[in-house]
C-alpha positions, 0 to 999 in steps of 0.5 A, a space after each residue: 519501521 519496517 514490515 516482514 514479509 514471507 521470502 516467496 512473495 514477489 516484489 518489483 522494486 521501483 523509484 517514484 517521484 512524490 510531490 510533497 505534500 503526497 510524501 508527508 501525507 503519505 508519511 503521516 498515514 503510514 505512521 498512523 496506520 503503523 505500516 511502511 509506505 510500501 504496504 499503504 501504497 499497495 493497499 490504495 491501488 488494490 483498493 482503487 482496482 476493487 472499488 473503481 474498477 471491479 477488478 480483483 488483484 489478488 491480495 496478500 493474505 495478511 491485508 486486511 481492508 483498511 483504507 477505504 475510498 
């Protein structure tokens, strides 16, 4: 499954390491949320900065606020 996203957008590509029970979970919300494992992860952390940390990081438009904390 893969999204598209506008050519101006900037992404840094990085490798991380999951435990497997994270990567399953992760999988499995991804495929329920009909989203890549990118846009999840994304939208936790800018959610976890908004919610825990009152910090704004300037969303992508096209988020919407779907996972809640």
């Amino acid at each position: 499954m893969s999204l598209t996203t506008p050519k101006n957008v900037n992404r840094i590509y990085t490798g991380v390491t999951l435990e497997p029970p994270v990567a399953a979970y992760l999988d499995d919300l991804a495929d329920r949320m009909r989203m890549n494992r990118s846009w999840v992860l994304n939208t936790i952390v800018h959610e976890y900065a908004a919610f825990m940390e009152k910090k704004n990081l300037t969303p992508l438009s096209s988020r919407e606020r779907i996972i809640r904390l």
